[in-house]
C-alpha positions as CSV (number, residue, x, y, z in Angstrom):
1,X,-5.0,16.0,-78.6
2,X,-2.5,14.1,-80.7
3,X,0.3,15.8,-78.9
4,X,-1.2,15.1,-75.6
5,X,-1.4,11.0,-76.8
6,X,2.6,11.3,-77.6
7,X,3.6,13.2,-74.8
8,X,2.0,10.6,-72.1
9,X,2.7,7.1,-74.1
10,X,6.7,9.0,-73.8
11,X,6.1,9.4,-70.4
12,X,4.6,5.8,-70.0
13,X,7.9,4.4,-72.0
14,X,9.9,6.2,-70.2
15,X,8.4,5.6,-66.5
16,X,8.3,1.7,-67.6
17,X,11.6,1.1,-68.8
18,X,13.3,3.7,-66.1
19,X,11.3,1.7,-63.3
20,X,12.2,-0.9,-60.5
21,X,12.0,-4.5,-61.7
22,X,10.2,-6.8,-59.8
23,X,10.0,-10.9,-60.6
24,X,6.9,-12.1,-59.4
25,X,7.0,-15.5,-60.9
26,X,7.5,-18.4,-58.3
27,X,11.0,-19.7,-57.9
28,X,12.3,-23.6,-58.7
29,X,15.2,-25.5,-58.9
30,X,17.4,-25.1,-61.5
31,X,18.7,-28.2,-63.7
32,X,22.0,-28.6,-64.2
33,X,23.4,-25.3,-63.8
34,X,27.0,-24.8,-63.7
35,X,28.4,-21.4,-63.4
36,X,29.5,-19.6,-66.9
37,X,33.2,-19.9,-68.0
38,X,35.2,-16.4,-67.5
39,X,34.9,-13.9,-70.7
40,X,38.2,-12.9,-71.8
41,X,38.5,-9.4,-71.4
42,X,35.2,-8.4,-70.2
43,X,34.6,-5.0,-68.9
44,X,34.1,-4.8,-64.7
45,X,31.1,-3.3,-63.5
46,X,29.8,-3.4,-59.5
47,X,27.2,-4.6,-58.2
48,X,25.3,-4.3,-55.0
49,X,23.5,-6.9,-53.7
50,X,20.5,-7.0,-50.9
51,X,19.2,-10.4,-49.7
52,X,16.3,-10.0,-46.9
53,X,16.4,-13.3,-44.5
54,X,12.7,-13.6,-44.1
55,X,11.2,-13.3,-40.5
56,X,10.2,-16.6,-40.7
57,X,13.2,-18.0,-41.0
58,X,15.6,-19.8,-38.5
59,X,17.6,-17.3,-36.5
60,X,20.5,-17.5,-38.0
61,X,22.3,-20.2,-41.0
62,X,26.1,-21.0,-40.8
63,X,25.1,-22.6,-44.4
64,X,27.6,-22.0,-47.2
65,X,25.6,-19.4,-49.8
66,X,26.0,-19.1,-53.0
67,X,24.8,-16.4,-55.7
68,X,24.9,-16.8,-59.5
69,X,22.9,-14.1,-61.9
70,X,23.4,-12.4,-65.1
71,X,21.8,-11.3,-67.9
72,X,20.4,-12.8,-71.8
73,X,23.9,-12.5,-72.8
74,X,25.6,-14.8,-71.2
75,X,27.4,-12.5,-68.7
76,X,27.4,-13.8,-65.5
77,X,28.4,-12.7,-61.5
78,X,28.9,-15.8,-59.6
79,X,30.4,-15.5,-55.7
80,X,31.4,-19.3,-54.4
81,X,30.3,-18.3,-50.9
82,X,28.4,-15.3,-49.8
83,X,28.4,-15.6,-46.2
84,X,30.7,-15.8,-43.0
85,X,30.3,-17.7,-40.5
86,X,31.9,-15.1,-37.7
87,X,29.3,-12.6,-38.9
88,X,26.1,-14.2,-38.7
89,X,25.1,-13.4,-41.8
90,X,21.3,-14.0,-42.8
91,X,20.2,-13.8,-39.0
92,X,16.2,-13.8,-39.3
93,X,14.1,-10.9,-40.3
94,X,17.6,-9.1,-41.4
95,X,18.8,-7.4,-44.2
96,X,22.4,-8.3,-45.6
97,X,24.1,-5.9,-48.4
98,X,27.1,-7.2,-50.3
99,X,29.6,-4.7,-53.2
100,X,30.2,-7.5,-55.8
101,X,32.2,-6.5,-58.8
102,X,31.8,-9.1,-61.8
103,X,31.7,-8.6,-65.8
104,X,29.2,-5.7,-67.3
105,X,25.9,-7.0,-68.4
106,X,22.5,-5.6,-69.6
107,X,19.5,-5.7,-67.3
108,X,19.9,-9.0,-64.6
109,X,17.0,-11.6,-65.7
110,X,18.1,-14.8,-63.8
111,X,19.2,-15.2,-60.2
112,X,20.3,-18.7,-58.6
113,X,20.4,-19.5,-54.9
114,X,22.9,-22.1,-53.3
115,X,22.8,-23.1,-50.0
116,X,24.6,-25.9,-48.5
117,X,24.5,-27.2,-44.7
118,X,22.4,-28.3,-42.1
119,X,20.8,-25.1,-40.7
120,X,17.9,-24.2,-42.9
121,X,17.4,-20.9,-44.5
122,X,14.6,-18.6,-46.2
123,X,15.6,-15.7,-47.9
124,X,12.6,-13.3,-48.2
125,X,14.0,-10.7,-51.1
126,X,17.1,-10.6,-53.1
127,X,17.5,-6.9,-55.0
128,X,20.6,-6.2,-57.3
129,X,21.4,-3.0,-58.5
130,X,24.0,-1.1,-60.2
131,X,25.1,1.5,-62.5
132,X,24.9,-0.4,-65.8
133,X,21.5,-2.5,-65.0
134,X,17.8,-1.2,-63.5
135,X,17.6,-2.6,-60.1
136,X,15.4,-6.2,-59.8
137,X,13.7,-8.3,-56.7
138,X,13.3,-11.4,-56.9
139,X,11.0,-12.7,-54.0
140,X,12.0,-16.2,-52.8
141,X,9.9,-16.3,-49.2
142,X,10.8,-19.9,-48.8
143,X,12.9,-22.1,-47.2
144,X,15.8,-23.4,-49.5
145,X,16.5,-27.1,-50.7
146,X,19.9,-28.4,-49.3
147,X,22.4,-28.5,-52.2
148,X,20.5,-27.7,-55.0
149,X,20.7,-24.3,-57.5
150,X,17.1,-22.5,-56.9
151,X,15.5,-19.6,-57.9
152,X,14.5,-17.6,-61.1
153,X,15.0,-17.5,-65.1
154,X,13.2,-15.1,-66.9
155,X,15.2,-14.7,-69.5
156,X,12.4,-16.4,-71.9
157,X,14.8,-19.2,-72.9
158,X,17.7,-16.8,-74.5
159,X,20.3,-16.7,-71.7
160,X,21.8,-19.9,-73.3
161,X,21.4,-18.9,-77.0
162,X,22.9,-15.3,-76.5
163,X,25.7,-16.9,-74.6
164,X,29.2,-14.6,-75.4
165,X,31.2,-16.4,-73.0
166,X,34.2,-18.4,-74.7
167,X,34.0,-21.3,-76.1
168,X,33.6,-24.8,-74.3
169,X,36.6,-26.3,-75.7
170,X,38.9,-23.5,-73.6
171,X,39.9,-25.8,-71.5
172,X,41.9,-23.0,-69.7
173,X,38.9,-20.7,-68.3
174,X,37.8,-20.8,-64.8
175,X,34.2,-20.3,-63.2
176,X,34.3,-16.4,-62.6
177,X,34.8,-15.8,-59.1
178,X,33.6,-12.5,-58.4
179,X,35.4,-10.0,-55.7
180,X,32.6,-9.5,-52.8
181,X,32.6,-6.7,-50.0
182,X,30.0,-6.9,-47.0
183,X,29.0,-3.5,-46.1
């Protein structure tokens, strides 16, 4: 019976911490966030990024978007602009996948939303996934704020206190831009 009670709170342990993430908290705007300076000597790892442009949405945004997420550690992926305008990117009830290589980070626990323009926009879903982090959704369903960072932190108040990004007075680093391939 005992090894019966190990065996399945293993298997329990392991489904849970092997298992899609999903944020199910509501999404806000985001105070005065500035994207992380670049860490020196980082190690590269890619990313791929879904973002479902709900149904409900208009039918298609030539608004500049912009993605910023990481992890409790202070690594963050930031991409200045997302979209192009010739593609019709984020047309409603649409899927668009981007390959976005940025620094290494443990499991992604904030995601930021940028969207600048006149056109409107509601993303439904945004997944990230990669080799070095368990896949996360964060579910937006709502239409966007002009101008304004929105979306999710649930790093629990530690993404600014396990920070290993250089220091501020480094006058010399730059806002990571990270490389970013539509498929």
């Amino acid at each position: 019976m005992i090894r019966l009670a190990i065996s399945l709170c293993l298997f329990v342990l392991f489904s849970v911490t092997s298992a899609r993430s999903f944020v199910t908290t509501r999404p806000g705007p985001v105070d005065s966030f500035l994207p992380k300076p670049k860490l020196e000597g980082a190690k590269v790892c890619s990313y791929t990024v879904i973002i479902k442009t709900s149904c409900s949405s208009v039918s298609y945004t030539r608004d500049k978007i912009s993605v910023a997420f990481g992890d409790v550690y202070g690594n963050e992926v930031f991409v200045k602009r997302l979209d192009d305008p010739k593609s019709r990117a984020f047309e409603r009830c649409s899927s668009d996948t981007y390959k976005i290589t940025g620094p290494c980070m443990r499991d992604v626990c904030y995601l930021h939303l940028l969207r600048q323009g006149s056109d409107g926009w509601k993303p439904e879903n945004v997944k990230i996934y990669g080799s070095s982090i368990r896949s996360v959704t964060f579910y937006f369903n709502l239409f966007l704020p002009n101008g304004v960072w929105y979306g999710f932190d649930v790093c629990n108040g530690l993404a600014n206190g396990k920070s290993s990004q250089s220091s501020a007075s480094d006058k010399s680093s730059q806002p990571i831009i990270a490389s970013v391939a539509a498929m």
